[in-house]
N, C-alpha and C positions, 0 to 999 in steps of 0.2 A: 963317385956315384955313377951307375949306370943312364946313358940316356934310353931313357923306356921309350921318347916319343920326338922324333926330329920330323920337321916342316920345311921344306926348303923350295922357296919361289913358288909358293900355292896362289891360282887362280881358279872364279868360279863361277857363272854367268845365269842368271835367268832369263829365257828369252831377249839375247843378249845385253841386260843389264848385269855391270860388272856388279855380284856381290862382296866378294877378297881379292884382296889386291896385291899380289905377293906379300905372302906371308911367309915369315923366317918365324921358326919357333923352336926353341928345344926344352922339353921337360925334364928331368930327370926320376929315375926309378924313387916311389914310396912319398912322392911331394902332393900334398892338399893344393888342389890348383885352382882357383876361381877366373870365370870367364865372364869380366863383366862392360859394359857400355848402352848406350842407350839405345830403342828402338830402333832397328834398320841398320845397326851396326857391323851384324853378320854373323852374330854371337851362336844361334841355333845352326846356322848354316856352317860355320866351321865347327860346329860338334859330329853334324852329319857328314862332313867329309874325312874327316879323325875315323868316323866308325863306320864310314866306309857305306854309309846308306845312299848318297850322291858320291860322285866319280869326277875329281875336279878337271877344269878345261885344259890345264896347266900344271906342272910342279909335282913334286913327289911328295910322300911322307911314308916314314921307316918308324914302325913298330919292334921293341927290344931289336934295332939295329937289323932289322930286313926289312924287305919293300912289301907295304902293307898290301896291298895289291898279288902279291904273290902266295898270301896265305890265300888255304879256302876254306870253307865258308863253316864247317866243324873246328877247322884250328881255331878260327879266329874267334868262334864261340864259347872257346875253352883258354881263351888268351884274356879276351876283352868281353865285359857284359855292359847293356846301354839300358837304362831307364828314361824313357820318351818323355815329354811335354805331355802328350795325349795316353794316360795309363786307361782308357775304355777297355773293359772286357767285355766281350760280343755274348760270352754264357757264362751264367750265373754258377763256377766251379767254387768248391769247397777251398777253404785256403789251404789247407793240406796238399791236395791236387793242384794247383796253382802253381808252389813253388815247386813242386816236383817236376813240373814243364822245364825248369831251368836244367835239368839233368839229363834233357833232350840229345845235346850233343856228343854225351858219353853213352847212351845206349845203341842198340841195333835196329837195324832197320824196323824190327818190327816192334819197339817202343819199352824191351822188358826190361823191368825195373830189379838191379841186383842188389843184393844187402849193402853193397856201399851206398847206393842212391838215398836208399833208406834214413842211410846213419849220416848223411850230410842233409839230406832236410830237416833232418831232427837236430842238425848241430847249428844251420843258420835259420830256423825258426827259435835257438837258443838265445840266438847272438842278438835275433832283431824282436824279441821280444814277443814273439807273433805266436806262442804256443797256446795261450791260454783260447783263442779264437782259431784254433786249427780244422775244426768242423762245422765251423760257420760259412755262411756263402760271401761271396766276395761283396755282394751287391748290400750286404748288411752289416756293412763295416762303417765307421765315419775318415771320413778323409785323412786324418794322421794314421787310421792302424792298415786303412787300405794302401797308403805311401809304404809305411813298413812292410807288407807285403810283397809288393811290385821289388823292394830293394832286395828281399829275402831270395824272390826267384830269380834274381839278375846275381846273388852270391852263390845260390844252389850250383852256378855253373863254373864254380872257381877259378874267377877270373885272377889275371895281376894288377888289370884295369876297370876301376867303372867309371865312366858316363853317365851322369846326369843333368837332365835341361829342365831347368825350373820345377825344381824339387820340391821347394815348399811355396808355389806359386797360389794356391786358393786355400793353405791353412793358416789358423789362425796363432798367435806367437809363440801359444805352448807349444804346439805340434812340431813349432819355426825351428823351436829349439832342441827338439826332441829329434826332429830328423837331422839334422848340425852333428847332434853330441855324438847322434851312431856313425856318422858318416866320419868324424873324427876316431872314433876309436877304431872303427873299422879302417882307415888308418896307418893307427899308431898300434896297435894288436895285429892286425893280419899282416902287415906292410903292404898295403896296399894302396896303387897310385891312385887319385879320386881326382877325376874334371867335373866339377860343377858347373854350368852355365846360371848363372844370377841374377836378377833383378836388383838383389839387394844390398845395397853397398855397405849395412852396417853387419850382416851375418858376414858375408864375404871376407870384411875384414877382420872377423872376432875367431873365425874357424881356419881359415885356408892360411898356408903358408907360401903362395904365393901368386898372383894376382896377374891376368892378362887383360890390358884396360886396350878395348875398339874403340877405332873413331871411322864413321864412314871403309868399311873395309879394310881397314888398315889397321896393324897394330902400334897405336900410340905410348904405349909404354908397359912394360916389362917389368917385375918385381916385388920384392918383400912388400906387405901392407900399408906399410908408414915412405915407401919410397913411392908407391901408387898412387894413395889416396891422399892428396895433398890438395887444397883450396884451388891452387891454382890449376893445376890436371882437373879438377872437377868442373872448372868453371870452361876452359877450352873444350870440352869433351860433350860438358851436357848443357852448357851457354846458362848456369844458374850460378848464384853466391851461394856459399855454405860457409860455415866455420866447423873446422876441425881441433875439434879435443883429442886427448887423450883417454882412454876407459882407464881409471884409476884401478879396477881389479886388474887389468888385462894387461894393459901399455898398450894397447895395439890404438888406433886413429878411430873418430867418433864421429860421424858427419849430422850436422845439424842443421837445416834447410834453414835459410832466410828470406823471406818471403824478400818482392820488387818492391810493391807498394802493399800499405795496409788499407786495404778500403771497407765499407760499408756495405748495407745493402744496395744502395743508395745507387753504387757501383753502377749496374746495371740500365740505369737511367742515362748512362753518358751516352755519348753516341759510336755506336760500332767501329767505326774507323779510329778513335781515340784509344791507350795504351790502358786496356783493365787488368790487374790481374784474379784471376778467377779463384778465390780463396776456397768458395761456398759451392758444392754441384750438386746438386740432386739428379737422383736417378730415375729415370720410370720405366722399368723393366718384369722379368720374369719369365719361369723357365731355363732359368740357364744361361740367357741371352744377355744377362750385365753380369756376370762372374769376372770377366775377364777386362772390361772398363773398371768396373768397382776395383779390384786388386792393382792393375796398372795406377789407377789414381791416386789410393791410398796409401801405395809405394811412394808415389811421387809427393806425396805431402800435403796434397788438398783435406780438405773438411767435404766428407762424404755424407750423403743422406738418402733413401729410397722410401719407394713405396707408390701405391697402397701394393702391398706383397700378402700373400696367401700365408698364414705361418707351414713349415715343412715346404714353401718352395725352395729349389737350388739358390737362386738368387737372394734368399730370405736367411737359409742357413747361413751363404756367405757374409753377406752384412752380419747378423748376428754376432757372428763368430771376432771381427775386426769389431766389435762395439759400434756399432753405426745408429745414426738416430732412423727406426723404421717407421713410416705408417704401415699398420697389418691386421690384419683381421683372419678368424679360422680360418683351416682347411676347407676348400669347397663352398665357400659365403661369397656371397657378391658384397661390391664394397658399398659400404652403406656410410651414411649421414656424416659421423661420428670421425669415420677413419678418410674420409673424403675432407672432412675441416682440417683434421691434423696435416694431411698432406699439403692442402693448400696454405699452411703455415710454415711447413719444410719447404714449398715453391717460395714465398713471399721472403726467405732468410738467406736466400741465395741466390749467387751470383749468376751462374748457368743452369738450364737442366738439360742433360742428355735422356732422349725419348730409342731405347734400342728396338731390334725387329724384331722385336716382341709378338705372337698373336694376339690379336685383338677378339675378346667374343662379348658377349651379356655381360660377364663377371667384372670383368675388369677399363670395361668401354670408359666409365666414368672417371677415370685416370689421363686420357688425351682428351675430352670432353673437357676437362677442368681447367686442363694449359691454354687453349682458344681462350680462357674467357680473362687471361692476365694475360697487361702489356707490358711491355717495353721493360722485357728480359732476354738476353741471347738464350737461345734452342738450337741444339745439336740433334738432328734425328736422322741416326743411323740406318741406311737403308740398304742393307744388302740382299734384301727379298722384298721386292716390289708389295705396296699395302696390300692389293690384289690379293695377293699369296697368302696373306694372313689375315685379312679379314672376315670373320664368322659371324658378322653382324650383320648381312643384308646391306653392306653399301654404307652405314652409319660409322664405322670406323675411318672408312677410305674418305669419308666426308670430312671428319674435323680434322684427318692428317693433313687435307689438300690447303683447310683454314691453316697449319701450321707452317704450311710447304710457303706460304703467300707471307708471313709476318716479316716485318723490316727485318729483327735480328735474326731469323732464322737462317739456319746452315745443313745444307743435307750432304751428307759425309755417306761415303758406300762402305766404308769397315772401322772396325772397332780399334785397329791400329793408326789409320787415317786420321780418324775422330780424337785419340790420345796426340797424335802428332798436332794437330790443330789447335785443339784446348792450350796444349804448351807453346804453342808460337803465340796464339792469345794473350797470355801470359805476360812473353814478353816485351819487354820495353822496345 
């Protein structure tokens, strides 16, 4: 087998924090490659130095056996395609015209499109099932056909390599599975090499044929599935117990979370300093602003709940879609009586609740209004844009956050990554 992708002594620094830490790597041509490890491990950032978006401090890497560094910036287009973490389109294009972007690299300067352009959009809107939605806008799609999309223009460009980082990170397990099966065929039909970056240890294991497990910038181990994902690699790596099955269809490894302790609601009443583990969280969010808590968590094996949510919020769909217990009420309603009890019944069943930086106006005030008025439960309130910035209430929002700011178990975390890192060390023992 050809090495498609060799790493040798890769280092990489943010504001000189080391993020990799020589990295030795060799892929080989036409291998399902999964990149997986816990938060802060380096997982997104060694994808960005593979594709060449960050320029590491140190170390080389050779693409099909040249210095990736010495392609430019068209070859490397027509070699390798990347599908990001963040797929936002800035304008609402038809998905026809979408993936036809991918065909960028093969045209001339002034952008014309020849009958080959043509007949390859028409062959990977074949492949990734996206024809029937070809003259729809992008922005009226739902999160699985819009993923299909984004993949379709990143094949338009006929790579031998894709790239992607947290691929099916906000859908829900059809979609989980639907984006797997093409990224698998695609494949085992085109021969094509695929780097996933994951979250999820049980897709990772059931698709990819071979597996990169980080631990703190480093790569802690190398391998088929079943030599990866082993209790013990799980438990050094993400500091949690699991038991590992077998999938009886598959053969391939099956992680099954085991909680520390089983606790209660009850939980919550201990005192801060004493070992809980946070089973139960509710969220209070909106706008977009818990997609990426909510999904982090529900990866990670908590018992999720939200609300009060708008229905057709981002934050709403998402829940939705992972089966989550909501409080919700229509489009454009304030939360009234009704949906205000149920939520104070999702606050009173769980263990934490994370409050993100959410704005606050008339509609939704009665949401942080309702946490003030229960004790002696941990709060997590995310604050990476000062209340200031988001309060549309005359001062009445910024008032019951500062009552939150003040409460014994309260915790004010500046990101949504911080806030995930925290919850987990809460956790544990």
């Amino acid at each position: 087998m050809i090495k498609m992708l060799k790493i040798d002594k890769l280092k990489f620094s943010y504001n000189n924090r080391e993020i990799l830490k020589k990295i030795d790597l060799y892929l080989e041509e036409r291998e399902f490659v999964g990149i997986i490890g816990p938060n802060g491990s380096g997982k997104t950032t060694l994808l960005k130095n593979i594709s060449r978006i960050l320029s590491p401090d140190s170390g080389v890497i050779y693409l099909n056996q040249k210095l990736l560094n010495s392609y430019d910036i068209g070859e490397l287009a027509r070699f390798m395609a990347v599908v990001p973490q963040d797929t936002a389109v800035n304008y609402n294009f038809t998905v026809y015209d979408l993936i036809m972007m991918g065909r960028n690299p093969y045209q001339d300067r002034w952008g014309r499109v020849k009958k080959e352009d043509k007949e390859i959009v028409e062959e990977v809107m074949e492949l990734t099932d996206t024809v029937e939605f070809r003259d729809k806008r992008i922005n009226e799609l739902s999160g699985g056909e819009r993923q299909r999309v984004i993949i379709a223009r990143a094949l338009a460009q006929k790579p031998r390599v894709l790239l992607l980082d947290e691929p099916t990170a906000s859908l829900d397990i059809n979609y989980q599975r639907e984006i797997f099966d093409l990224l698998a065929s695609l494949n085992k039909d085109l021969d094509l090499t695929v780097i996933v970056v994951s979250h999820d240890l049980n897709l990772s294991s059931q698709y990819c044929s071979k597996l990169v497990l980080l631990k703190d910038g480093k790569i802690f181990k190398v391998g088929k599935p079943e030599e990866v994902l082993t209790a013990r690699n799980i438990k050094e790596v993400y500091h949690t117990e699991v038991v590992v099955k077998n999938n009886p269809l598959t053969g391939r490894p099956f992680i099954i979370m085991v909680p520390k302790v089983q606790v209660g609601v009850n939980s919550r009443k201990q005192d801060a300093a004493q070992t809980v583990y946070q089973k139960r969280i509710h969220v209070i969010c909106g706008g977009g602003t818990g997609k990426k808590i909510i999904n982090l968590l529900y990866n990670q094996g908590y018992i999720i709940s939200c609300g009060v949510l708008n229905q057709g919020d981002a934050d709403w769909e998402v829940a939705k879609k992972l089966g989550l217990k909501v409080a919700e009420i229509p489009p454009f309603v304030h939360i009234d009586r009704e949906s205000l009890k149920y939520n104070r019944q999702l606050i009173n069943c769980s263990d934490l609740v994370i409050v993100t930086d959410t704005p606050f106006g008339p509609g939704n005030l009665p949401n942080i209004a309702l946490l003030t008025e229960i004790d002696d439960i941990n709060i997590v309130l995310i604050e990476g844009k000062g209340i200031k910035d988001r309060d549309y209430t005359g001062g009445e929002a910024e008032k019951y956050w500062n009552k939150l700011v003040l409460k014994k178990y309260t915790h004010v975390i500046e990101t949504t990554d911080k806030a995930f890192e925290f919850i987990n060390k809460l956790a544990s023992p």
